[in-house]
C-alpha positions, -999 to 999 in steps of 0.1 A, spaced: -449 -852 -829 -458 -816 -831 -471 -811 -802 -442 -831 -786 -416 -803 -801 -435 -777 -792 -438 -787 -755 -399 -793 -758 -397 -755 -771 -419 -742 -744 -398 -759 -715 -364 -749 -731 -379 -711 -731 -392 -716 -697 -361 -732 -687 -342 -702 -700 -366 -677 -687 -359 -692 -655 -324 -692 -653 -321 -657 -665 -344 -647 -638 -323 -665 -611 -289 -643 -630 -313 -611 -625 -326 -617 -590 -291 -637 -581 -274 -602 -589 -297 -579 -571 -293 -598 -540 -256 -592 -544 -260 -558 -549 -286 -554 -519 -258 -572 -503 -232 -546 -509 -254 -518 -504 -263 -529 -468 -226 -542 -460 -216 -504 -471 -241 -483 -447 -225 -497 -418 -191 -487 -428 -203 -452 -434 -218 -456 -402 -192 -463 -383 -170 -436 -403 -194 -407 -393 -195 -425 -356 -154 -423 -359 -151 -388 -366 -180 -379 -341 -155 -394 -316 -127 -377 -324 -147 -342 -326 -159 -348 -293 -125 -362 -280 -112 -324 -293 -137 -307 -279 -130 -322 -250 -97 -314 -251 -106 -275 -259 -131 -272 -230 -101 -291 -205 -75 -265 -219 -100 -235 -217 -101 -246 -180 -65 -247 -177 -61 -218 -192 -84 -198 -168 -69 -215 -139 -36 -200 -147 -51 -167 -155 -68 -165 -117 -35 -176 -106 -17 -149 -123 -39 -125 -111 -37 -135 -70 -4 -150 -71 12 -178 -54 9 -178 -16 46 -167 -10 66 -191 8 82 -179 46 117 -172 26 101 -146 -3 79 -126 24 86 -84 17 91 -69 51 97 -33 63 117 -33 92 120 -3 116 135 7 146 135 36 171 163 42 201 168 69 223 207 68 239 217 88 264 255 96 259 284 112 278 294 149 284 311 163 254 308 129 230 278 142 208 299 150 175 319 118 179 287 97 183 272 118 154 304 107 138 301 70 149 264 69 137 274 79 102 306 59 100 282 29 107 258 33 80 281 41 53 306 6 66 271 -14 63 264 1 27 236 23 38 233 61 41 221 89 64 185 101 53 179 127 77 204 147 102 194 174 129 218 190 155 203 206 185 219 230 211 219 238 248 216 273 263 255 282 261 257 273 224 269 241 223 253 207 205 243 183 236 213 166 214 203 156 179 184 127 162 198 109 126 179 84 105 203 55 88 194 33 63 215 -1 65 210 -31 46 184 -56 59 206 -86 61 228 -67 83 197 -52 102 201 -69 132 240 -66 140 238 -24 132 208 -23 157 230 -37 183 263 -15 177 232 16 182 229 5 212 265 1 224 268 35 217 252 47 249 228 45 277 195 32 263 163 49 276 139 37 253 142 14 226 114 0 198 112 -14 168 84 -30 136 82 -53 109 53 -44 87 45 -73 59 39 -60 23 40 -94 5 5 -93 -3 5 -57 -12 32 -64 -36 18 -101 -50 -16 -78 -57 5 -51 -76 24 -79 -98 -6 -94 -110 -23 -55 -119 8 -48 -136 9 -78 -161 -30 -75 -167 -26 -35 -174 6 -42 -194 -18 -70 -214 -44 -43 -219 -14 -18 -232 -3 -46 -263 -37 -51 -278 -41 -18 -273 -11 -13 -292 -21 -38 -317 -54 -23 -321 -40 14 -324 -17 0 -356 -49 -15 -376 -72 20 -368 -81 35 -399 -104 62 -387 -90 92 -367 -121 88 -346 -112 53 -334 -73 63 -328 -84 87 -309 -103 69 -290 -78 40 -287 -53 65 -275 -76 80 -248 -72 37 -235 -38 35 -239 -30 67 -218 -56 55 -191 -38 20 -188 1 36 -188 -12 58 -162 -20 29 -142 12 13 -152 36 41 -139 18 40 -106 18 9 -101 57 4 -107 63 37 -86 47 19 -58 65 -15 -64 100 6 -69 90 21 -33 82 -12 -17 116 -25 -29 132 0 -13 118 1 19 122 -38 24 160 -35 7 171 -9 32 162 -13 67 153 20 94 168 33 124 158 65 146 183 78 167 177 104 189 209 107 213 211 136 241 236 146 269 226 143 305 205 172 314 228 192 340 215 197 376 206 229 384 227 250 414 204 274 428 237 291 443 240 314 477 256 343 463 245 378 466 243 382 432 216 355 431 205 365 461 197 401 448 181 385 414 159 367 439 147 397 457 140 417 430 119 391 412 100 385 444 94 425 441 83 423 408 59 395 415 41 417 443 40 449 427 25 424 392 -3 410 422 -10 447 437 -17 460 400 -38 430 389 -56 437 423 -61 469 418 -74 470 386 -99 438 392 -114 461 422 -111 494 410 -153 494 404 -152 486 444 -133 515 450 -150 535 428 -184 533 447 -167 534 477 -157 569 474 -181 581 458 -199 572 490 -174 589 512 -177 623 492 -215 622 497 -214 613 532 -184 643 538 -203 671 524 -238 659 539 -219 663 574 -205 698 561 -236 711 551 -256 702 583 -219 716 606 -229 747 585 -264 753 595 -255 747 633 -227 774 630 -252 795 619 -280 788 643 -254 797 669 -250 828 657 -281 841 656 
């Protein structure tokens, strides 16, 4: 009977032994369980936020590119369309006018540029023998919408002799000078910005010596574009305008005939001088020659008349 209630003692310990093992080992598995169920979701998180860092990064690189792209496209410009082309239009016409109408056209000529809302750059008058202004050339700026319609009333005004004209394209030119003046006028803010935060006289110094440089460049450059605008708002014309050249009359009076004479004289006695003088060596030997050859035949007429003598 003893041994019978110890072996019921031993299996209920055993027994219990075994179920709290099972609890223990039930309970790790769990926990293993939970541990392994969590390393994927940290997975995945870290695996998340890679994909979104790379998705901005991305996104950085692709604006970075955008951001150059409009950078080289500030600085070249837009290929300007047929409509926004800069041109310099010029024109030069010689007219050949009437006796007596050179004031009035000089009049006309002015009247016309300031009715287009141009001007008269340059004037010059020109006279004949007697005195009076047969000739002169004017330069008028007009307008170069109304280019076209002034350059035909020039021509109206008179005979025309000769007649050009020029369109010289600056759109480039100017596109190139756009783009310089919004880099340099970049340079001048930072360094504007920069100049503020110096601390050192040294470095403001320094960043003054930049800053002069790059406003240099930015005067120039908007000294040439104020030029360009200019030229392309207001059109040229040259016109040089003139009188018929009178005929000469070489006349049959005696008066002329006389004047005639006289300078026919003149023209001789100028020919006999410049003779003269070219062969005066000539004549120089010459008679030296003749003076030698004299007194030789003296001399020997002398001793004859003195052998006859004797």
């Amino acid at each position: 009977m003893k041994i019978k209630g110890l072996s019921l003692k031993l299996l209920f310990i055993l027994l219990v032994s075994v179920l709290i093992s099972g609890m223990v080992f039930t309970g790790c598995i769990a926990k293993a369980a939970r541990g392994e169920a969590a390393v994927p979701e940290a997975e995945f998180t870290t695996f998340d936020e890679s994909a979104v860092a790379m998705e901005e990064a991305v996104g950085e690189e692709v604006a970075e590119e955008e951001k150059v792209a409009a950078d080289t496209e500030a600085q070249y410009g837009e290929v300007p369309v047929a409509g926004d082309r800069k041109v310099i239009k010029t024109a030069y016409i010689e007219l050949e006018i009437e006796v007596g109408e050179f004031e009035s056209t000089l009049f006309e000529l002015t009247n016309l540029a300031e009715q287009n809302g141009g001007f008269v750059s340059n004037s010059q008058s020109y006279s004949d023998s007697e005195g009076n202004l047969t000739s002169g050339s004017v330069t008028i700026r007009i307008p170069s919408n109304k280019y076209n319609s002034a350059l035909n009333r020039v021509k109206e005004m008179g005979t025309v002799k000769s007649a050009s004209s020029s369109g010289q394209d600056v759109t480039q030119e100017y596109t190139d000078l756009e783009s310089r003046l919004r880099n340099y006028e970049a340079q001048e803010e930072i360094l504007l910005d920069l100049m503020k935060e110096s601390k050192k006289v040294s470095d403001s110094l320094e960043v003054q010596r930049e800053l002069s440089v790059v406003q240099e460049q930015i005067e120039l450059i908007k000294g040439r574009m104020q030029y360009l605008d200019d030229m392309v708002s207001f059109s040229t014309i040259d016109v040089f305008f003139h009188e018929p050249e009178p005929i000469a009359d070489p006349g049959w009076g005696f008066v002329e005939a006389l004047k005639r004479g006289l300078r026919g004289a003149v023209n001789v006695f100028n020919w006999l001088v410049r003779a003269i003088i070219v062969t005066a060596p000539l004549w120089i030997l010459i008679g030296t020659i003749l003076i030698i050859v004299w007194r030789v035949i003296r001399a020997r007429k002398r001793r004859i008349a003195r052998k006859e003598q004797k």
